[in-house]
C-alpha positions as CSV (number, residue, x, y, z in Angstrom):
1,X,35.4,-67.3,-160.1
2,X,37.7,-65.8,-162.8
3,X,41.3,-64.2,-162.1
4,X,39.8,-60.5,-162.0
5,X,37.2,-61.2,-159.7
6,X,39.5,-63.2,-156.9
7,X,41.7,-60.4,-156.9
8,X,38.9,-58.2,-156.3
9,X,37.5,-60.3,-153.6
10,X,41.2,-61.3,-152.2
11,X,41.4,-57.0,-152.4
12,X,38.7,-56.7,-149.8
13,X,39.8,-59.1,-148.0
14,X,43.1,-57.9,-147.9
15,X,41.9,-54.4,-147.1
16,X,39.7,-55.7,-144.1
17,X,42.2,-57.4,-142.4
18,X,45.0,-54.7,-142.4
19,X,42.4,-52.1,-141.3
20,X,41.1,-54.7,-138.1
21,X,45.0,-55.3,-137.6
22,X,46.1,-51.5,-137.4
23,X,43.2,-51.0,-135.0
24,X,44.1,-53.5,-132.6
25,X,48.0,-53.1,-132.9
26,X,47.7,-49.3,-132.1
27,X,45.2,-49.8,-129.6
28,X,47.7,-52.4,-127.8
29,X,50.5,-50.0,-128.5
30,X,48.4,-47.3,-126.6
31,X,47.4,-49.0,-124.0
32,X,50.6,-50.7,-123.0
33,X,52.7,-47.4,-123.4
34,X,50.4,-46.1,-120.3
35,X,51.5,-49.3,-118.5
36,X,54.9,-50.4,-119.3
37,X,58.2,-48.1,-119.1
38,X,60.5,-47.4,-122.0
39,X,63.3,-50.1,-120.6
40,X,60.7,-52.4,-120.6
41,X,59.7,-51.5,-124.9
42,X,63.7,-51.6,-125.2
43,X,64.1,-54.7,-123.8
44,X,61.2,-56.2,-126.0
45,X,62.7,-54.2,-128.9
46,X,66.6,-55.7,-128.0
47,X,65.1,-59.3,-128.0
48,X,63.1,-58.5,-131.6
49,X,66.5,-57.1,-133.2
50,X,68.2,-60.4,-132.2
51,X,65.1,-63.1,-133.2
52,X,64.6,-61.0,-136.4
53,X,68.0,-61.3,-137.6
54,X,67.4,-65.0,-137.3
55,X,64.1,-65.5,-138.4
56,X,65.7,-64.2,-142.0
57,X,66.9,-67.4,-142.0
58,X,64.3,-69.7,-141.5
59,X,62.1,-69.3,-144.8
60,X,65.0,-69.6,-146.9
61,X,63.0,-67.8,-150.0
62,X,60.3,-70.8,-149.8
63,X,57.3,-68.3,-149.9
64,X,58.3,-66.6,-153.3
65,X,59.4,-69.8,-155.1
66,X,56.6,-71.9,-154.4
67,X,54.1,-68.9,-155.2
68,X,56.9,-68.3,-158.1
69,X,57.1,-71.7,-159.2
70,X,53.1,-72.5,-158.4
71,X,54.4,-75.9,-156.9
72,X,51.8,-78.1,-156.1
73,X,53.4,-81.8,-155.5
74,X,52.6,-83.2,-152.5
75,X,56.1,-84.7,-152.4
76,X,58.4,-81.6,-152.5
77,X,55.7,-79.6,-150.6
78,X,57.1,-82.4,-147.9
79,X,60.3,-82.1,-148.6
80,X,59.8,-78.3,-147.7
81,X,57.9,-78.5,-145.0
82,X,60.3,-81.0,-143.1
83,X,63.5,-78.6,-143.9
84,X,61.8,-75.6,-142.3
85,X,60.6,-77.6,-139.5
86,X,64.4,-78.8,-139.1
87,X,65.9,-74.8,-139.6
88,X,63.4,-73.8,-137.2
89,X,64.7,-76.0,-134.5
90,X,68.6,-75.3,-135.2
91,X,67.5,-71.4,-134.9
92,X,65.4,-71.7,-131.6
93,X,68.2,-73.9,-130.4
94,X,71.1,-71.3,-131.2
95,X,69.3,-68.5,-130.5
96,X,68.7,-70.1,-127.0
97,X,72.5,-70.9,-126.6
98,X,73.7,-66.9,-127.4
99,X,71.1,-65.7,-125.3
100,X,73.3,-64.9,-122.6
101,X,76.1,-63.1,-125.3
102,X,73.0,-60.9,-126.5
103,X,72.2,-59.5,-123.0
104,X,76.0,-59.1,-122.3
105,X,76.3,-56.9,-125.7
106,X,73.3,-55.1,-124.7
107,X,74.7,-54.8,-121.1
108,X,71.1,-55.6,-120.1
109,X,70.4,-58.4,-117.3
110,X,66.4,-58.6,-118.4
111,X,67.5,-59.6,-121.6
112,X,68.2,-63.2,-121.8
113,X,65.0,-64.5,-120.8
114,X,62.8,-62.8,-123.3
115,X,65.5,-64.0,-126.0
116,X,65.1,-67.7,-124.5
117,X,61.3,-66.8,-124.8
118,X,60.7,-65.7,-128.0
119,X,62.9,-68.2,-129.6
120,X,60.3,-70.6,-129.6
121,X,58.8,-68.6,-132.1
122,X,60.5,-70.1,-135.0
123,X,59.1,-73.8,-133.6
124,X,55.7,-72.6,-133.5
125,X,55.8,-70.7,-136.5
126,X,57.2,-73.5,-138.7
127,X,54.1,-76.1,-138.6
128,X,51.8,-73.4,-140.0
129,X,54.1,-71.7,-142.0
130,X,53.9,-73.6,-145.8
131,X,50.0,-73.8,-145.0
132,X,50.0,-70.4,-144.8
133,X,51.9,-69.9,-148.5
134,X,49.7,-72.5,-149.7
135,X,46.7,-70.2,-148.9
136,X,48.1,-66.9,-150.7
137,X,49.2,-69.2,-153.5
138,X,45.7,-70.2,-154.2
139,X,44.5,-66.4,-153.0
140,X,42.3,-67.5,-150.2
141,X,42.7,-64.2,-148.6
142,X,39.3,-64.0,-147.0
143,X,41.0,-67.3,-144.8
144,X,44.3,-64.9,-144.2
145,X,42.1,-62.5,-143.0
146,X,40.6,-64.9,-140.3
147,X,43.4,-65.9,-139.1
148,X,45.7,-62.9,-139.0
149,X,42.5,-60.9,-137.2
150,X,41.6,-63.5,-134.7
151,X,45.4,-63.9,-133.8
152,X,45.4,-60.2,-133.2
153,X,42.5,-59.9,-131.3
154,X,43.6,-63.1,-128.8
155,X,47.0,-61.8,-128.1
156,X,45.8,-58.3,-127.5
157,X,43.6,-59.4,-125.0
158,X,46.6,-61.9,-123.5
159,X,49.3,-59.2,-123.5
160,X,46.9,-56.6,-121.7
161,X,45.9,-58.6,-119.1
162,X,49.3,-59.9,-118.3
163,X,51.0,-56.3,-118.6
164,X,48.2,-55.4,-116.0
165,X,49.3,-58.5,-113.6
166,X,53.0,-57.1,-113.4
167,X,54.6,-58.9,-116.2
168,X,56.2,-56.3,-117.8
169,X,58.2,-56.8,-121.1
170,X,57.3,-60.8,-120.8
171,X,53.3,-59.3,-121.5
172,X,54.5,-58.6,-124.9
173,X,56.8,-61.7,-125.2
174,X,53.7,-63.9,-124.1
175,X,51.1,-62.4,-125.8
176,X,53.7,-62.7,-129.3
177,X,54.2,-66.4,-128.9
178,X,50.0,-66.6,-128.5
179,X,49.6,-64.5,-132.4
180,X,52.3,-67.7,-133.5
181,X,50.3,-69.8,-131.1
182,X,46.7,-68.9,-132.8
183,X,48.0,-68.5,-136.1
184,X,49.5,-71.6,-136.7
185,X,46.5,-73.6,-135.9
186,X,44.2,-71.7,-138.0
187,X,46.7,-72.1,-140.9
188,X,46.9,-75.3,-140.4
189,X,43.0,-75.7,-140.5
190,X,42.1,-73.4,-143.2
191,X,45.2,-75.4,-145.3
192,X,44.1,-78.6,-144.4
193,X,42.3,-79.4,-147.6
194,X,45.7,-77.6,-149.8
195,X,48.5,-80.0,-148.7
196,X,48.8,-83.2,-145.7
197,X,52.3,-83.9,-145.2
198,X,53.7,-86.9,-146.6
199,X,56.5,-89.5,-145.1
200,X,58.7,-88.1,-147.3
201,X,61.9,-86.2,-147.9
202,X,64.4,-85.5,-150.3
203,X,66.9,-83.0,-150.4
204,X,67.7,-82.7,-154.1
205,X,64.1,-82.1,-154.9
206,X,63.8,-78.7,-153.1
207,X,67.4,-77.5,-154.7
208,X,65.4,-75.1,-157.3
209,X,63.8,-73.5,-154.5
210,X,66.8,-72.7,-152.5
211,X,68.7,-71.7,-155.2
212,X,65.7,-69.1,-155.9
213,X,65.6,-68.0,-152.4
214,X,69.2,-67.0,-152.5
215,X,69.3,-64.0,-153.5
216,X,66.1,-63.1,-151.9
217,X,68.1,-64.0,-148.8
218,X,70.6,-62.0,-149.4
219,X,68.3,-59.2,-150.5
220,X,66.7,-59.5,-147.2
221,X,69.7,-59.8,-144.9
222,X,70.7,-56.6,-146.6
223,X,68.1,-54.6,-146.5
224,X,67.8,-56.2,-142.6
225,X,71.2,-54.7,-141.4
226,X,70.5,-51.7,-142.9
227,X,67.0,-51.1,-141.4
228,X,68.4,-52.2,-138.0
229,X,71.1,-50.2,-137.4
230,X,70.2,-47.3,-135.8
231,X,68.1,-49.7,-133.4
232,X,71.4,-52.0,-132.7
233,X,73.5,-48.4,-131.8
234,X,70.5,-47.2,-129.4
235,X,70.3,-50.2,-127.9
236,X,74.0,-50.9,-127.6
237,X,75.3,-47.2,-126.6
238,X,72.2,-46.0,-125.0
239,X,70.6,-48.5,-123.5
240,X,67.1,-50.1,-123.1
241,X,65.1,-46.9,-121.6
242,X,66.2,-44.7,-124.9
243,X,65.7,-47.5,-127.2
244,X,61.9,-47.7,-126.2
245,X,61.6,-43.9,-126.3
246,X,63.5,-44.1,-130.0
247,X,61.2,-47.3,-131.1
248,X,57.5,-45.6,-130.2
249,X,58.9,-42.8,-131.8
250,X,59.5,-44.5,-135.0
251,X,56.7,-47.1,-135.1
252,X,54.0,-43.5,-134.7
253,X,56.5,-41.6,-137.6
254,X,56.0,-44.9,-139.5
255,X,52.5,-45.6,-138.8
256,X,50.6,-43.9,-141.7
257,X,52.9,-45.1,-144.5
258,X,53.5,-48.8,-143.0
259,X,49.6,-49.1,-143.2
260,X,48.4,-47.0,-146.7
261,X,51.6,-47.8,-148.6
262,X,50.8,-51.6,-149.0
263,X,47.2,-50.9,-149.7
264,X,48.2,-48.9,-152.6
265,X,50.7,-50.6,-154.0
266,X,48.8,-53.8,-153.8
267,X,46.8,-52.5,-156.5
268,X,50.3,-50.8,-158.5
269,X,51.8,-54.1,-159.3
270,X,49.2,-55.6,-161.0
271,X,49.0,-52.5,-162.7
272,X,52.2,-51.3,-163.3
273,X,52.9,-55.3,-164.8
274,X,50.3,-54.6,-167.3
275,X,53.1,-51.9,-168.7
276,X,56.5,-53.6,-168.9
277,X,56.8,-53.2,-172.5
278,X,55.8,-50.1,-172.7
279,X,58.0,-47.4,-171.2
280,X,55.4,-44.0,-171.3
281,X,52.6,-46.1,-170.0
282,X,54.6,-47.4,-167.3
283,X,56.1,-44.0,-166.5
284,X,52.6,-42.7,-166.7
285,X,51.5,-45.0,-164.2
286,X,54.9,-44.5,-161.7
287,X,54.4,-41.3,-161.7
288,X,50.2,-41.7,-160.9
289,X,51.5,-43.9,-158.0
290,X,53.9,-41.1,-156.6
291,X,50.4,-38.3,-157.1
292,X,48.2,-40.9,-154.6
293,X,51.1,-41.7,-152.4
294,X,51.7,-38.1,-151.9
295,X,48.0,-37.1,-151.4
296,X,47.1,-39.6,-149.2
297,X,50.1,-40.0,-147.0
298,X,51.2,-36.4,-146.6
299,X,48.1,-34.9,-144.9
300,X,48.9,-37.6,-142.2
301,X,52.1,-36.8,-141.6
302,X,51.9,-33.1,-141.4
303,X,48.9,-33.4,-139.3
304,X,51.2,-35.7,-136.9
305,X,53.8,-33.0,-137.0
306,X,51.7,-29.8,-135.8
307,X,49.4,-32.1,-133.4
308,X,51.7,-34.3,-131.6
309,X,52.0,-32.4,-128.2
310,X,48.3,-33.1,-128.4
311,X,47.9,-36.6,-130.0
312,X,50.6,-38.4,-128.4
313,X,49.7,-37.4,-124.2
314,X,46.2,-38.5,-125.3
315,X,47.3,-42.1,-127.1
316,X,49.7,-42.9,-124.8
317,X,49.6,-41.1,-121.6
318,X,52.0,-38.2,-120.7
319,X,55.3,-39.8,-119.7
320,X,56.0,-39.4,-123.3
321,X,57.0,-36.2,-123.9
322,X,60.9,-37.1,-125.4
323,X,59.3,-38.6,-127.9
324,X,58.2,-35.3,-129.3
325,X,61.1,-34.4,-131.5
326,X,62.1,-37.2,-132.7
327,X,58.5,-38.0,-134.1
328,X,58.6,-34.6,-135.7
329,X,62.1,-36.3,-137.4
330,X,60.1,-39.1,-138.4
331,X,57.8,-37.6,-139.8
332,X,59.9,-36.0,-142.6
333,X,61.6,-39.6,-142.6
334,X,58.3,-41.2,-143.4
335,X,57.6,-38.4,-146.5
336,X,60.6,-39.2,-148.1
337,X,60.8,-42.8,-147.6
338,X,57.4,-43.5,-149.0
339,X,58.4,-42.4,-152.1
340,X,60.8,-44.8,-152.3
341,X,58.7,-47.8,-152.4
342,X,57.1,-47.8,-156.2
343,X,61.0,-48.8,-157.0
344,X,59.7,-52.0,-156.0
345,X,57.2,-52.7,-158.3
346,X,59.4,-50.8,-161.5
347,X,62.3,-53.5,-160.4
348,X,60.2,-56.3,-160.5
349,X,58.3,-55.1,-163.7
350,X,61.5,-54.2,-165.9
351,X,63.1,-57.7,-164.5
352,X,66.0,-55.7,-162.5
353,X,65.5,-57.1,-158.7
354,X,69.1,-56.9,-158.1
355,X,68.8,-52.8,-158.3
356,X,66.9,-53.5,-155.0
357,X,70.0,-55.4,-153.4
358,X,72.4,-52.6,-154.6
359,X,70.3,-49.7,-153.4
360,X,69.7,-51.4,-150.1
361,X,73.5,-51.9,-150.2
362,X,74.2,-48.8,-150.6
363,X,71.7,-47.4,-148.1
364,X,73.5,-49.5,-145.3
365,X,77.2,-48.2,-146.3
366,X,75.9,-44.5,-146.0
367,X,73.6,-45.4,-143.1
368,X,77.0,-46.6,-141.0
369,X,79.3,-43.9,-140.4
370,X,76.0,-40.7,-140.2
371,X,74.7,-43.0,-137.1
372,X,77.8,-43.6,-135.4
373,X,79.1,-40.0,-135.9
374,X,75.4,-38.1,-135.3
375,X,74.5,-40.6,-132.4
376,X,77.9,-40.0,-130.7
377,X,77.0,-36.2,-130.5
378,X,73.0,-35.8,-130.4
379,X,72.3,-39.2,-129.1
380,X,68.9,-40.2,-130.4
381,X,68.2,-37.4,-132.2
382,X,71.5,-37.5,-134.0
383,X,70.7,-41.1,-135.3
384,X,67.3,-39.9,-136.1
385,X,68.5,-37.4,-138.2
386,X,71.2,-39.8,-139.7
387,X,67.7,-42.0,-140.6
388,X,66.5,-38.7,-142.5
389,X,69.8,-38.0,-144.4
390,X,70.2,-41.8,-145.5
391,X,66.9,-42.3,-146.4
392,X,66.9,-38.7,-148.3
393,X,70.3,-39.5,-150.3
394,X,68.8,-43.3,-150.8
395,X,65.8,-41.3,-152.4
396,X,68.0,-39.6,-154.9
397,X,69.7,-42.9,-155.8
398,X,66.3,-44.6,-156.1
399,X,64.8,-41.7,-158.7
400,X,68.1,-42.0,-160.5
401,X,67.6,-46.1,-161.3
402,X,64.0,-45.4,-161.7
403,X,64.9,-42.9,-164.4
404,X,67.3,-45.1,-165.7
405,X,64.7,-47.9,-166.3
406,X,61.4,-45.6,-168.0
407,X,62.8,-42.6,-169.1
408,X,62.8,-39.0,-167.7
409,X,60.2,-38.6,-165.4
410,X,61.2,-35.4,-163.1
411,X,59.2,-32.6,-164.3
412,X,56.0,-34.1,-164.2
413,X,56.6,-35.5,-160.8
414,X,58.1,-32.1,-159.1
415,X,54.6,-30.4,-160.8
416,X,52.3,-33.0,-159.0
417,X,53.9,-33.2,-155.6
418,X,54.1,-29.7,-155.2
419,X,50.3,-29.7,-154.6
420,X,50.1,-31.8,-151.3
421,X,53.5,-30.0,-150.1
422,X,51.6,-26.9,-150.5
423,X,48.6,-27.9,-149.2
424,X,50.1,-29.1,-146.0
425,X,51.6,-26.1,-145.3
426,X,48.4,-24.0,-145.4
427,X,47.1,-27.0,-143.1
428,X,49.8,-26.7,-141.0
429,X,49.5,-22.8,-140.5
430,X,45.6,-23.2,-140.1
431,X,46.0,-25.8,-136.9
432,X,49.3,-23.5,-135.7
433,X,47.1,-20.7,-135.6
434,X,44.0,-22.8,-133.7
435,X,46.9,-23.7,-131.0
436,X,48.0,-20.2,-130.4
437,X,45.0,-18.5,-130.3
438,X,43.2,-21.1,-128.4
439,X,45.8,-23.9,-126.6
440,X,46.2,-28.0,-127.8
441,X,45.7,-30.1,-124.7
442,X,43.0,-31.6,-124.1
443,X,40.8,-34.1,-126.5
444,X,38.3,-31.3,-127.5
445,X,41.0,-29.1,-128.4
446,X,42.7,-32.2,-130.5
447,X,39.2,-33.3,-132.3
448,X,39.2,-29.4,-133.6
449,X,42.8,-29.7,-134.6
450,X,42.2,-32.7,-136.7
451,X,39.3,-31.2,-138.0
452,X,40.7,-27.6,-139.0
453,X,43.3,-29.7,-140.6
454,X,41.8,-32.6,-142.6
455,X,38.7,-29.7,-143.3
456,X,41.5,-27.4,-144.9
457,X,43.3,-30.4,-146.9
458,X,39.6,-31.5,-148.2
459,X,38.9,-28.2,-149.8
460,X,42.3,-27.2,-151.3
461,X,41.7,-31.1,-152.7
462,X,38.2,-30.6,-153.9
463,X,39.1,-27.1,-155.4
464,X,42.4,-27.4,-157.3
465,X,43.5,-31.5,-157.4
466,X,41.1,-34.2,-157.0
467,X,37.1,-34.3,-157.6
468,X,34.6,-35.9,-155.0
469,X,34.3,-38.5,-157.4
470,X,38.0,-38.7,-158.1
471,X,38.5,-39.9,-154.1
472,X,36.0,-42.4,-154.1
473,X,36.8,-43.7,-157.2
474,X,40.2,-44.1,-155.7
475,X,38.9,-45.8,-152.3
476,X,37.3,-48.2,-154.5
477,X,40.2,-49.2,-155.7
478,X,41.7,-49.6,-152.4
């Protein structure tokens, strides 16, 4: 099979197993949200801040050297594999010992066991973890895809049935450790063939990868801090109750932009790489990245604005109803932030990955002082709104390197997204005036609203941007 055609096929693949793993993630979130209380998402979400920060640590920038580096010698693949094993076991060990300082911090009792709990994440994760790389090294997606579905699938059905027996915020601890659990194994059965681990170790043969990893590391403890922030000030100030209410709210703002965006720029990079020496075709092709970001993301975002009194009570049940404005926050969050994301593929293209460190940098220093200042007044939705300023000002930055790195790219970019923009307000106005004329509770009255909305977007579409054959042609590609 040539190059082309395995990234077709590891494409489909790829596209298969993100659309089975949205399903069943928002499906568990659904379900459990009618189950579990907010302290019990908080205390979950606490735990995930704390074994997050540590699991930064325990790849040590292995997965992008060895795909970097194509390394293939049994030896040093040995060499890696016993250092992770070893760096997972310091981490579970430490982040069992601090357990007890995280709940004090947190000034939550619950807390400590689920840390103790999910620390054995890092040991399970380790012994299928350079099996895994090894597979997306040699692009056997359709494998990926097994294992990340079936993993799903098992640890939904675990974490439902526990949350139903009373287990609370341990249904989603247990049924985390069972994804590791089921993953693992697969990994290390699909890999079997790739690599078998040699009696062998040497510390000076794996020096090139760590010394590639390093500033990946430090890229990723960055960007971690800042992206955390606002959850370690909820959770710290506000407690566990407000930081579930603040984390559904964010993970349904996120939702349509944490699932198309990858999808899309999946297909960008190997595009956009194709360009790297020439400036107008790559600024031709940033700016056609932007155009589908825009028309695909914003209809789903401005139908979760004017629908959410209606979408939310029927996803989640109704003892949701704070999470209202902030999701309507979010929202705008999401709009600008997934804009930011092609920067990714220009920095890696034009050979400037540190621009990614310095904007992340950046981000964090502004993100600071609007979250402690906003949240000490408005509470959540202060730090929501500090979310929506740093990620607006981070924008600004990011068009600026862009800019910097292809040229002057503005005008044509302002003339496309004003389309979508537009569009969705006319959407918008078209469900407002279904809700007031006829009412938005219910699921009949929520099936018309989506379809007043996504009929309204279609024909603006059809008529003034994008041909029938223009959208498919596009899904295709997808």
């Amino acid at each position: 099979m040539s190059i082309k055609s395995k990234a077709i096929n590891s494409g489909k693949w790829v596209t298969i197993s993100t659309a089975a793993q949205t399903i069943i993630q928002f499906v568990q979130m659904a379900v459990l949200a009618r189950i579990l209380d907010s302290t019990a998402f908080g205390v979950v979400s606490m735990s995930l801040i704390f074994i997050n920060f540590f699991g930064i640590f325990s790849d040590l920038g292995f997965t992008n050297s060895i795909i970097h580096k194509q390394e293939s010698d049994q030896k040093i693949l040995s060499s890696v594999y016993y250092t992770s094993i070893l760096v997972a076991v310091v981490l579970s060990s430490l982040a069992m010992i601090l357990s007890p300082f995280v709940a004090e911090f947190y000034h939550e009792p619950r807390l400590g066991k689920v840390v103790v709990r999910m620390a054995f994440c890092f040991v399970i994760i380790c012994f299928g973890s350079i099996y895994a790389i090894l597979l997306k090294k040699e692009l056997q997606f359709k494998a990926i895809a097994a294992i990340d579905i079936t993993g799903n699938a098992v640890a939904f059905v675990v974490t439902i049935i526990l949350a139903l027996r009373g287990f609370n915020e341990l249904s989603i601890v247990y049924g985390t450790l069972t994804v590791h659990v089921i993953r693992s194994s697969l990994e290390i059965y699909f890999g079997r063939h790739i690599f078998k681990p040699k009696w062998h170790f040497k510390f000076g043969e794996i020096k090139d990868h760590l010394k590639f990893g390093v500033y990946n590391l430090g890229e990723t403890f960055v960007g971690f801090i800042q992206g955390n922030w606002d959850n370690i000030i909820v959770g710290r100030i506000l407690g566990a109750r407000y930081l579930g209410i603040y984390n559904l709210a964010l993970q349904l703002g996120y939702y349509p932009i944490s699932r198309l965006n990858p999808l899309i720029l999946r297909v960008a990079f190997p595009l956009i790489a194709k360009f790297k020496d020439d400036d107008s075709a790559l600024k031709r092709a940033y700016i056609k990245i932007l155009d589908i970001l825009s028309y695909f993301n914003y209809p789903l975002l401005a139908g979760l604005f004017i629908t959410v009194q209606s979408v939310v009570p029927l996803a989640c049940g109704p003892n949701w109803a704070e999470t209202f404005p902030l999701i309507k926050i979010f929202v705008f969050v999401s709009a600008v932030t997934c804009l930011s994301h092609p920067l990714f593929t220009i920095a890696y293209t034009k050979g400037k990955p540190k621009y990614l460190f310095y904007i992340g940098l950046v981000s964090f220093i502004i993100k600071i002082p609007l979250v402690l200042v906003l949240g000490k007044y408005w509470g959540v939705t202060g730090i929501a709104i500090a979310l929506l300023l740093t990620e607006s000002i981070t924008l600004i930055i990011n068009l600026t390197l862009v800019r910097s790195l292809i040229g002057n790219f503005m005008k044509p970019f302002l003339q496309n997204i004003l389309k979508p923009i537009t569009f969705c307000l006319i959407m918008v106005l078209a469900v407002y005036l279904y809700q007031v004329i006829f009412g938005y509770q219910g699921i009949y009255h929520t099936i018309a609203q989506v379809l007043i909305g996504a009929g309204v977007y279609l024909a603006l579409t059809f008529k003034f941007k994008y041909s029938f054959s223009d959208l498919i042609e596009i899904k295709n590609s997808l």
